[in-house]
N, C-alpha and C positions, 0 to 999 in steps of 0.2 A: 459496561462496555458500550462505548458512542455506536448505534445503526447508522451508517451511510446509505442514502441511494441514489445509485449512477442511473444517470438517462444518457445511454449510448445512441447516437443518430439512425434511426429507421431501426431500431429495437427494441424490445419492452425494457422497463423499468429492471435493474437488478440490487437486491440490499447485499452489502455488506459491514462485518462486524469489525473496527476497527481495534487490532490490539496494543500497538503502539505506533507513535512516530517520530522522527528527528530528522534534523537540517544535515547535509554534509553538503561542504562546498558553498550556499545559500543556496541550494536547491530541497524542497522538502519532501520528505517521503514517507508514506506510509506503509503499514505491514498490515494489510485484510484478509479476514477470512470468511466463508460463506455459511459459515456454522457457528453460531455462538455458545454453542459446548461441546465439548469433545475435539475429534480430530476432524479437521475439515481440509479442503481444498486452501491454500495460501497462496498470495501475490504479493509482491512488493511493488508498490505503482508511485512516479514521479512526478510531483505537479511541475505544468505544464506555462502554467497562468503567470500571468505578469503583478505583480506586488499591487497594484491596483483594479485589479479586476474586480468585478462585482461576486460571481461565479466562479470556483477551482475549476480547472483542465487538467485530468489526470491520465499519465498512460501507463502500460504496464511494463516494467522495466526488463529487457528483454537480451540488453547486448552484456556478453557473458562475464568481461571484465567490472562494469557496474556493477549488475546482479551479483557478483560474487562479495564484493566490495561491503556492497549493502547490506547482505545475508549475514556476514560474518556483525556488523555493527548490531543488528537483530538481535544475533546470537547471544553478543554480550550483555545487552539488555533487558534479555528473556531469558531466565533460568530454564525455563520449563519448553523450549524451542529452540528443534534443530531441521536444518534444511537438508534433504537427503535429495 
């Protein structure tokens, strides 16, 4: 499992454990988690960044019809992951 770590603007360093990702739409998205075993905390965060960037820009995906959208694509893709 790839470690990420975000450096958020004026707050510490945070890692997260990347379980899977995929494109919908040309937008890419990841599914993290803050625990690399067991059950952790989960997000699904959207890069942000322009195809040419040096650096990804990620946010956390937040607005309910995405989020649901995305969730369910997860789903299919992880046996062992469901969003409650």
């Amino acid at each position: 499992m790839d470690k990420i770590t975000f450096n958020p603007e004026g707050e510490a360093p945070v890692d997260f454990y990347v379980l899977e990702q995929t494109k919908i739409g040309g937008i890419n998205y990841i599914l993290v988690t803050d625990f690399e075993e067991g059950d952790g905390e989960a997000l699904i965060l959207k890069d942000l960044s322009g195809e040419d960037a040096a650096e990804s820009v990620y946010a956390i995906v937040s607005e309910d019809e995405e989020l649901d959208a995305v969730a369910k694509v997860f789903e299919n893709m992880l046996d062992d992951v469901e969003f409650v």
